[in-house]
N, C-alpha and C positions, 0 to 999 in steps of 0.2 A: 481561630480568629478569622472574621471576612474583613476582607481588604477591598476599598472602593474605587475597580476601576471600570474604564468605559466596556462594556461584552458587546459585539455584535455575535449573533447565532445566524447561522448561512442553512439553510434546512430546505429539503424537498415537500412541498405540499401533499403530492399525490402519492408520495413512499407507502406501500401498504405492510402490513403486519403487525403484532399486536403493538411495537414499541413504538414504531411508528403514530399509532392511533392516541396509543398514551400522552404521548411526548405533544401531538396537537391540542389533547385534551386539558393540557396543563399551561397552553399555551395565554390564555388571559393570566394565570393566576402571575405567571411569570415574567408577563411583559412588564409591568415595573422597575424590572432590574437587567433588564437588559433590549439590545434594539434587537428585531429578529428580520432578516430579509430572506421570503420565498425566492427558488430558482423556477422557474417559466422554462427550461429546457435544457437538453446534457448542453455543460461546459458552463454553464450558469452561474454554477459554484464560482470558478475561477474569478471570473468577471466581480463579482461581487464582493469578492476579499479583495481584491485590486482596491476597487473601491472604496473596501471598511478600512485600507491600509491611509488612502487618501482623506480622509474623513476622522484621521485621528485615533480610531478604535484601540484598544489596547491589547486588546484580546478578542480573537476572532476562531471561534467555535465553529466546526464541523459536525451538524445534528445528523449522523445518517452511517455508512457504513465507509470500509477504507477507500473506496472509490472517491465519495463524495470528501473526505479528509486529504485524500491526493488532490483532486481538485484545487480545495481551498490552499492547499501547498501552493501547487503553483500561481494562485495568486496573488498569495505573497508574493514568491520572487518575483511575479510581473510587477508590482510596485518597487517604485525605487529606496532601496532601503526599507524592504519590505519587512527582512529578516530581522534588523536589528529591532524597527520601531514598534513591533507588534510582537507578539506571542499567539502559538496554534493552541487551540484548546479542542476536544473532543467531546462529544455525545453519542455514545455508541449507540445506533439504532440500527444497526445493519446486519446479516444473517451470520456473517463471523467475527467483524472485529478484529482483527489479529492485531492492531498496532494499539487499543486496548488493553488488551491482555497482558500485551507484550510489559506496558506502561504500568501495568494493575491498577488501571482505571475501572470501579465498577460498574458494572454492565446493565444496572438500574438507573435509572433517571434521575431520583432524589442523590443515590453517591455521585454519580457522575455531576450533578450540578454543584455540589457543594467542592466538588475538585475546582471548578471552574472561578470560585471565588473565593476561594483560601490563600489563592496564590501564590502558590508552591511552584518555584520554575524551577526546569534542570535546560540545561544546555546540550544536545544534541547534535551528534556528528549529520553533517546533510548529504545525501547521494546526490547526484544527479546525472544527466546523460543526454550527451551532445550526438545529433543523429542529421540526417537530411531528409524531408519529405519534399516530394515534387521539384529539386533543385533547391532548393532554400534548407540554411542551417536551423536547427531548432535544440533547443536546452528543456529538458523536463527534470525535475525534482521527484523524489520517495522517500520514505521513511522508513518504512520496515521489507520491503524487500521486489527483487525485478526475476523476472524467466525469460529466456526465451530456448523457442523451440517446441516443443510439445503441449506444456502447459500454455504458451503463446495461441496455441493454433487451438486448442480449447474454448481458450475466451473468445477465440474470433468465430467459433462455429457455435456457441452459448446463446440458446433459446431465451431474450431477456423477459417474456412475457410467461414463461415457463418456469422460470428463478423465480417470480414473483408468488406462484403459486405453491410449490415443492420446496423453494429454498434450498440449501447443498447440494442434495438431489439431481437438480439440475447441471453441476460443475461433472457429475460423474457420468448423463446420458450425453454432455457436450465431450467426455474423457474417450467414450466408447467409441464417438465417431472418430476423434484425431487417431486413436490406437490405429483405427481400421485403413490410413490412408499413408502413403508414402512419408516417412519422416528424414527433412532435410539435416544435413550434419553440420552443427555449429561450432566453428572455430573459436577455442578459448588465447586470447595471446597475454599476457599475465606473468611480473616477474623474469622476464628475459625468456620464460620457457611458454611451448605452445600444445594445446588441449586439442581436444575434440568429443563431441557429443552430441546424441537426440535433443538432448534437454540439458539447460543451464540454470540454475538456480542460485542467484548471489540474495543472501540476507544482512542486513543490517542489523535485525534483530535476530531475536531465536527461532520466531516461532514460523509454521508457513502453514497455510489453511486451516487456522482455528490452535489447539492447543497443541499444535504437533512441533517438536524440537526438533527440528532440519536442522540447525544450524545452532549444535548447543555451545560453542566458545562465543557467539558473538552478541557483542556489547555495544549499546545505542551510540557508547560515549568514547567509542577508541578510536574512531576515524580509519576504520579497517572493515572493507565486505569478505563475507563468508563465502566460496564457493563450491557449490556441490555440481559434477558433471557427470551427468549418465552416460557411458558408451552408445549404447541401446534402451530403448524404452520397448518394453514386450508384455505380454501378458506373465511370464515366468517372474519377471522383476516384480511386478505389483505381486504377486505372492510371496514372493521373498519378500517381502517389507509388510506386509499385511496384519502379519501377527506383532513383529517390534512397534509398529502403528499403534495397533489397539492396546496391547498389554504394555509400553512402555512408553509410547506418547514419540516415539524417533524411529528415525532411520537405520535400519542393521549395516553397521559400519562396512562392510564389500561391497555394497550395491555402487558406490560411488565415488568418483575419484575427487579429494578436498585441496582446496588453493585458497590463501589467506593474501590479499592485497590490498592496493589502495588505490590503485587504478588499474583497468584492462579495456580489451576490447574484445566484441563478437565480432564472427562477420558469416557467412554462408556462402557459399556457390549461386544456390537457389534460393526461392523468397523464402523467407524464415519471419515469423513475425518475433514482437519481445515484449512482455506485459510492464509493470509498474504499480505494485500496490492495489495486485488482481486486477488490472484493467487494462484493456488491450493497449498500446501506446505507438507501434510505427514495426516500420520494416528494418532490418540489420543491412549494413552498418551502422555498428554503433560504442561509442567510444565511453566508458561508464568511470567516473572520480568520486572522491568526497571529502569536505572538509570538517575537519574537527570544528564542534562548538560553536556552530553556524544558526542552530535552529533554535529556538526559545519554545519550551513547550510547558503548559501548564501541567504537574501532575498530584498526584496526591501528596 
């Protein structure tokens, strides 16, 4: 059954790739049924769900990859009552996807749009994370999962004109250079007890760079992040995990020490960055929550 409600689509004009190309080329056939607003530059997204939040929308679509679905995250929360009055919808056009998958949102444009209008909600636990940039407090929201440390320092050194061309490809020549350079040690504090590690990885969902189960207990909907902490990030680690990767889609249960919570914090001696839904996001400290049943998201 389609249900008739208002869709705004939030999509990048100049995304290239084939889904990309697709997803423009369908773009008269589709405006009928819904409004579509171009982003003109990063952070764009945000601004414009703020917006479609103001404007009534019901449903407010991310056309692009989980960068641009973070985005429109937060713009929701930056409307007031952003959460309650609208609902996130997805169009996966981006090189992985993971908060897709995670959702089994199809990863074609025709499933994907017919999710969008069926309107199937589930309710979703919502991350987010209280930090300071430049003396000023700041709140950022994700859905499917945060790093920092290693992977952090990745996306801060990530060729983005280089991604556009190679896709994946590029998360692994940006992998080479952070391996090759001092890794700061990140303080895990979590559940009374306190961590340490190169890299942090908390998921909300399962999966973490495409169809890989990092994090196979955790569930969108229990208001619980998963945490995986590497002592050491080395070349010997990535072969130990290399083969459970490819032949079993996870992590070989030593590589990593696991922590189930519902709040913690990072912090580092030294600069440490920390991502968000693959996207660089600030510097540690940072104090990470979540609440059950916060998010409304359309799914199949």
């Amino acid at each position: 059954m389609i249900f008739s409600v208002r869709i705004c689509v939030i999509f990048n004009p100049a995304a290239r790739g084939n889904k990309a190309r697709r997803f423009r080329h369908h773009l008269d056939a589709l405006s009928g049924q819904a409004a579509f607003k171009a982003t003109t530059a990063p952070g764009d997204a945000r601004r414009l769900a703020a917006e479609a939040v103001a404007d009534g929308f019901e449903l407010i679509a991310a056309a692009g990859g989980d960068g641009t679905v973070n985005e429109v995250l937060n713009g929701l929360g930056d409307a007031p009552d952003g959460f309650t009055r609208t609902r996130l919808g997805v169009l996966p056009l981006g090189t992985v996807n993971v908060f897709a998958r995670e959702l089994k949102i199809p990863l074609n444009l025709t499933g994907a749009w017919g999710v969008l209008q069926r309107g199937h909600e589930a309710r979703l636990a919502l991350p987010r994370v209280d930090f300071s940039l430049n003396g000023a407090p700041q709140r950022k929201y994700f859905v499917q999962l945060a790093g920092a440390g290693f992977d952090a320092r990745a996306i801060e050194l990530m060729d983005w004109p280089l991604k556009q061309k190679i896709g994946p490809l590029a998360y692994v020549l940006a992998g080479l250079k952070a391996l090759r350079e001092t890794k700061p040690a990140v303080t895990v504090r979590a559940n009374g007890k306190v961590e340490s590690g190169e890299l942090v990885l908390a998921g909300n969902g399962r999966f973490y760079g495409g169809p890989f189960a990092v994090f196979p207990p955790a569930d969108l909907c229990d208001g619980h992040l998963e945490l995986c902490i590497f002592p050491r990030v080395r070349w010997t680690v990535f072969l130990r995990c290399l083969p459970d990767l490819l032949l079993r889609r996870r992590l070989p249960a030593t590589v990593a020490k696991r922590m189930r919570a519902e709040k913690f914090e990072l912090s580092s001696q030294t600069a440490a960055a920390f991502e968000l839904d693959g996207e660089w996001a600030g510097h540690l400290p940072a104090a990470f929550s979540i609440e059950p049943g916060r998010l409304r998201v359309a799914v199949p």
